[in-house]
N, C-alpha and C positions, 0 to 999 in steps of 0.2 A: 307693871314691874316684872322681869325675867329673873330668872334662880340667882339670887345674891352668890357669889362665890368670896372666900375670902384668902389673900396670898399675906402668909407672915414672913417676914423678911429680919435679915440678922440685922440691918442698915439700910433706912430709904436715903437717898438725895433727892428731894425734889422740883430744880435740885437746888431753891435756895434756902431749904433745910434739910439740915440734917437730925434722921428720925433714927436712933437705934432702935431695936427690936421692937419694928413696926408692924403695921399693919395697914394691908388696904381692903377695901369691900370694893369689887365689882359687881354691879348691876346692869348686866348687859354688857353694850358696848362701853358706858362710861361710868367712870369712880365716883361711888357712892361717895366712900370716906377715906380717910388717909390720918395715922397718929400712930401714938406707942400704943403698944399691947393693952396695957392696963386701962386708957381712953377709950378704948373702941369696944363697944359691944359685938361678937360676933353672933348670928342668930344661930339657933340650936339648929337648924336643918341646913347652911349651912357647907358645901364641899371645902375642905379648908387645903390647901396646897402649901406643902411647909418648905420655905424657903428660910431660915432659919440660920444657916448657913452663907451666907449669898447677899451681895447687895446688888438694891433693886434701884433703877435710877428709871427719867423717860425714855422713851424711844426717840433715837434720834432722830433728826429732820438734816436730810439731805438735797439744799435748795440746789444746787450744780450738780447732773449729773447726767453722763449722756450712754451712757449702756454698761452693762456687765454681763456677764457668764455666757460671752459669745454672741449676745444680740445688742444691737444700734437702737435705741429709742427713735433714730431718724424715720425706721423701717412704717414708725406709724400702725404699727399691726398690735392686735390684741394679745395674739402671742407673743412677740416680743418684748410687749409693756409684762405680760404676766410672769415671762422668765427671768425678766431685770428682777420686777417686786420679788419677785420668790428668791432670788439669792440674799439680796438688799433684806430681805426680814431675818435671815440668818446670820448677818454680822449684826444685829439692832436696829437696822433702818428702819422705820415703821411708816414713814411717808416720805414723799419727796416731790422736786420737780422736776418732768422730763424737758432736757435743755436738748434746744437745738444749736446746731452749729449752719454758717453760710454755706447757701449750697446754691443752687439753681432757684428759681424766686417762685416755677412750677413744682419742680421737688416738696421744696418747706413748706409750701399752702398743702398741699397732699400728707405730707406726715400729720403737720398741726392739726387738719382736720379730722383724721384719724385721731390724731389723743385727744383731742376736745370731747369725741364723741365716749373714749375711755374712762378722760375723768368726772367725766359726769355720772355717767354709770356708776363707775367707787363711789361717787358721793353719795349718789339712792339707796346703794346696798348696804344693808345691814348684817348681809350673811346670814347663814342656815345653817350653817355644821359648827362643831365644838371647832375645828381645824383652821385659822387664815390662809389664804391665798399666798399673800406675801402684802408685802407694805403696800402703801395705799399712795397712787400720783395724786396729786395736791391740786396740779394744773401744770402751767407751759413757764418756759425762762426761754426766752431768745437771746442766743449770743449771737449778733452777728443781723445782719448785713451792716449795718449802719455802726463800721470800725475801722481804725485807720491803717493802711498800705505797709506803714512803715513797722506797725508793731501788731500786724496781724498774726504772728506765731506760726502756728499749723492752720489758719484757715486760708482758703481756696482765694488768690487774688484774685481770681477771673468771676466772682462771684461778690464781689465787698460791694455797698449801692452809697450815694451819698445821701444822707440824709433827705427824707422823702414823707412826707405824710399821706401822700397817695399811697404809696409801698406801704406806709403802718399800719394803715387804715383793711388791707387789705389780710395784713397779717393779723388783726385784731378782729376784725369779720371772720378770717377763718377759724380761730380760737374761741369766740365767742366769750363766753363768761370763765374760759380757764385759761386767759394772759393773767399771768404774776407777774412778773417782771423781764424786763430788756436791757439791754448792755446796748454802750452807747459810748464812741470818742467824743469827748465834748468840744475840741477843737476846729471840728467837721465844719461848712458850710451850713446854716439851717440848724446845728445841733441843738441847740438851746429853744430854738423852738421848736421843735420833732421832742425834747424831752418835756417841756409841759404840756405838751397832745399826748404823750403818756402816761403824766401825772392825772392830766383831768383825764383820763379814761381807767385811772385804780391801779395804774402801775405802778411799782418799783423800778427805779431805773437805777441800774448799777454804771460806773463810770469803768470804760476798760479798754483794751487792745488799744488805747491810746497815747499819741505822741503828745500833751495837753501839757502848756508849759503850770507852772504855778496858777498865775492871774487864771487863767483858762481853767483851769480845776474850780478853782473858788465859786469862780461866775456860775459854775452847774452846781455846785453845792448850793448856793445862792438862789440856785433856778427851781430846786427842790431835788437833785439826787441824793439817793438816801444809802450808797454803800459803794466803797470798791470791789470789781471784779477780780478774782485770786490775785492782792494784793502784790506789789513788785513783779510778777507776771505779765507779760506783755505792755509795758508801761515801760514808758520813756526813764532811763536811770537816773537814780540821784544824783546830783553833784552838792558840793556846800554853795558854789555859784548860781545853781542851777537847780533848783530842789525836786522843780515837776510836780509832775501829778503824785510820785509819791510822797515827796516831801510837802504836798497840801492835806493828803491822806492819813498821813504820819499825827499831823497838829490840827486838825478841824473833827472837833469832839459831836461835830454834827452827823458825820457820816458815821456808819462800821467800813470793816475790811474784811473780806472773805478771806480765805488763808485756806492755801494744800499742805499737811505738816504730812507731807510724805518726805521729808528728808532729803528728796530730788530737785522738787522746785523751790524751794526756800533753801539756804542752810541755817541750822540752827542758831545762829548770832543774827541772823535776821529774824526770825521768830522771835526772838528773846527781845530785839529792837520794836517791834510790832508790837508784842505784849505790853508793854512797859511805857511804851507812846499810846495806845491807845486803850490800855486798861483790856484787861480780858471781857469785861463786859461786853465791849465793840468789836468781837475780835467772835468771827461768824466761819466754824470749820469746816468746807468742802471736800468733797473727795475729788470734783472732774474727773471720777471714774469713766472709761472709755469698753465699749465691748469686750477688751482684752481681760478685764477684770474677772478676776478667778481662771484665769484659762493659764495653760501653757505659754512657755515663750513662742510669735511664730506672728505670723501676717495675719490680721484682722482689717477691720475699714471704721472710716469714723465719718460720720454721714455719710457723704460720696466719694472719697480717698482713701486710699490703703495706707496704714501705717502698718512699721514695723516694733515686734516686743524684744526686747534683748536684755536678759536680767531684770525684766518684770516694769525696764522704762522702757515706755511708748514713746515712738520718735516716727515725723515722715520721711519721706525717704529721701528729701534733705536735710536732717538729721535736727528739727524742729521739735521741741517737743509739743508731745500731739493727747493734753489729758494725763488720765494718769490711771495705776490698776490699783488704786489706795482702794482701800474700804473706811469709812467712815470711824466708827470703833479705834479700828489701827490709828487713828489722824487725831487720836482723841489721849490712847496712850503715849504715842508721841509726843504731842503738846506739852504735858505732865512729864515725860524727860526732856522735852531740850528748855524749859522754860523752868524747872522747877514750883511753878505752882501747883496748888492742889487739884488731887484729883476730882474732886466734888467742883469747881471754878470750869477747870476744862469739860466738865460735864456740862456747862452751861452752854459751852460755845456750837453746841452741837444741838442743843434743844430748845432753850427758853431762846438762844439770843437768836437765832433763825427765826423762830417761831414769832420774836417780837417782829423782827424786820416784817413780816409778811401782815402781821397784824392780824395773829392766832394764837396770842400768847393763852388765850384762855381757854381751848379747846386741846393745842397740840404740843410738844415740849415742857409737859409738867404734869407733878402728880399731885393735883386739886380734886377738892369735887366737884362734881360737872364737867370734867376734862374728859376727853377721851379715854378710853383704858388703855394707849398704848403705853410699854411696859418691857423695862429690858432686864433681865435677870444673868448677875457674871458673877463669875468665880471671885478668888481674893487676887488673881492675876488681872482683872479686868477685861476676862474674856469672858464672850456672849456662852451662856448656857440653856437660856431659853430667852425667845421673846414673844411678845403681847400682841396684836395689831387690831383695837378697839376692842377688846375682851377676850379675844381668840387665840389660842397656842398655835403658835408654829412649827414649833421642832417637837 
């Protein structure tokens, strides 16, 4: 057992309670205990960190996301994974997965294999200093190769493959035990089987850049996918004739829907539509942050393409949108104004409901005992004032 520390907070969410003037004991990396003040023994030795002021929710979990503060998680480099976690720990990121975008089929085996070799390193480390690094990659998200032409968005058509379980096989060798999940048109040639060679190999496969009418939705729902890819986004449009893959999205309480509540890629009457269809429960918050993230407006690249930032939206330079410079946090206080739900509900969509899809409800996305200590401390605005990342301060 390492030095109990204990953080009193004016309000936990954890976030599916809520604890007013609580308390947690960290032990190390993960939460001893968690209740009201008067429940919990604090031990007389003791550092007691008085948040008192301040509610305390988890750290969020950022399953999409492909660079910020000016570096590409494509790049595969140690440093550029430590620059993203270090910004990403200062809006409350505390884990995430680095998502790749289609690129070249040598490119992606060369990045993957570099973060494979990353996340597994985070996963050994337990750390040495009072200090975090920054958030912690979880493992890999493939967007891409295996998506469709017609509603590829900003990815490379010269690089889209058709469904291939030699090509998965290849990307799942390179990753090794840090594939999370793949994005997948289910309309594709082969799609339907390429996605249960993902299921039996522990993937998550999200359904996306696809033109998939309804029936074609269902059948991969059917097949075992288990979420949409940034719902309404790159997905063939609704019609009331024609519902599509969102309109199977919308009604099959089977899947979740990831969601950008950057205000750009959804408007908020679609938000509000999403919420309301599929319960905030299923409703899993994204940032699809892009290298541009925290940077100035100006030309950045996303994988192996230059986009352009203009007013903080990312777009290529056929005027695609290419991602996005949200932060997590931000897509959280949003939610809670365009939806008018609570702000403890939109807390979930950020931590437990990610955390479930992946199947880490019990380690990441909550404040249990036995969880992780990751740990996000905000103001009464709902901004990030310090955060946790398995016991360790950030800022």
């Amino acid at each position: 057992m390492k030095e109990i520390k204990a953080l009193l907070a004016g309000r936990i969410f954890t976030p599916t309670e809520d604890i007013p003037d609580g308390v947690i004991l960290i032990d190390g990396h993960r939460i001893l205990k968690v209740g009201p003040r008067e429940k919990v023994q604090i031990p007389k030795s003791a550092p007691v960190i008085d948040d008192r002021d301040r509610l305390v929710v988890p750290g969020f979990v950022d399953m999409h996301i492909h660079g910020a503060g000016g570096r590409d998680l494509m790049e595969g480099t140690a440093d550029a994974v430590a620059a993203v976690a270090q910004f990403l720990a200062r809006h409350g990121i505390t884990s995430f997965l680095a998502t790749t975008v289609t690129a070249r089929l040598d490119r992606t085996l060369s990045a993957v294999e570099g973060l494979a070799k990353i996340v597994s390193a985070a996963e050994r480390s337990q750390g040495g200093s009072e200090k975090a690094p920054g958030a912690q990659p979880l493992g890999i998200h493939f967007e891409g190769p295996f998506i469709s032409q017609v509603r590829r968005g900003a990815q490379p058509a010269a690089h889209i493959r058709k469904p291939s379980i030699e090509i998965a096989e290849r990307l799942l060798d390179a990753a090794g035990n840090s594939a999370k999940v793949a994005v997948l048109a289910p309309e594709l040639p082969r799609a339907l089987e390429l996605l249960k060679f993902f299921r039996s190999r522990g993937l998550r496969v999200g359904l996306g850049h696809s033109d998939a009418t309804f029936d074609e939705t269902v059948r991969a729902i059917d097949a075992g996918a288990t979420h949409a890819t940034h719902c309404y986004n790159g997905m063939r449009p609704f019609t009331h004739r024609d519902p599509g893959i969102v309109g199977a999205v919308l009604t099959d309480d089977r899947v979740s829907a990831e969601l950008i509540a950057d205000g750009v890629h959804v408007e908020p009457a679609a938000v509000r539509l999403l919420a309301r269809s599929k319960g905030l429960e299923r409703v899993i918050l994204v940032s699809d942050a892009v290298s541009a993230a925290g940077m100035p407006d100006g030309k950045y690249r996303l994988g192996g393409f230059p986009v352009l930032v203009t007013g903080g939206v990312c777009r290529t330079e056929e005027g695609a949108l290419a991602g996005s410079t949200a932060t997590l946090d931000a897509t959280v206080r949003n939610l809670a104004a365009f939806t008018g739900a609570s702000f403890q509900s939109c807390v979930a969509c950020a931590t437990l409901n990610p955390a479930r899809l992946l199947g880490i409800e019990k380690q990441k996305g909550v404040i249990a005992a036995g969880a992780d200590a990751d740990l996000v401390v905000l103001d009464k605005n709902h901004y990030v004032t310090q955060t946790y990342v398995r016991g360790r301060a950030v800022l």
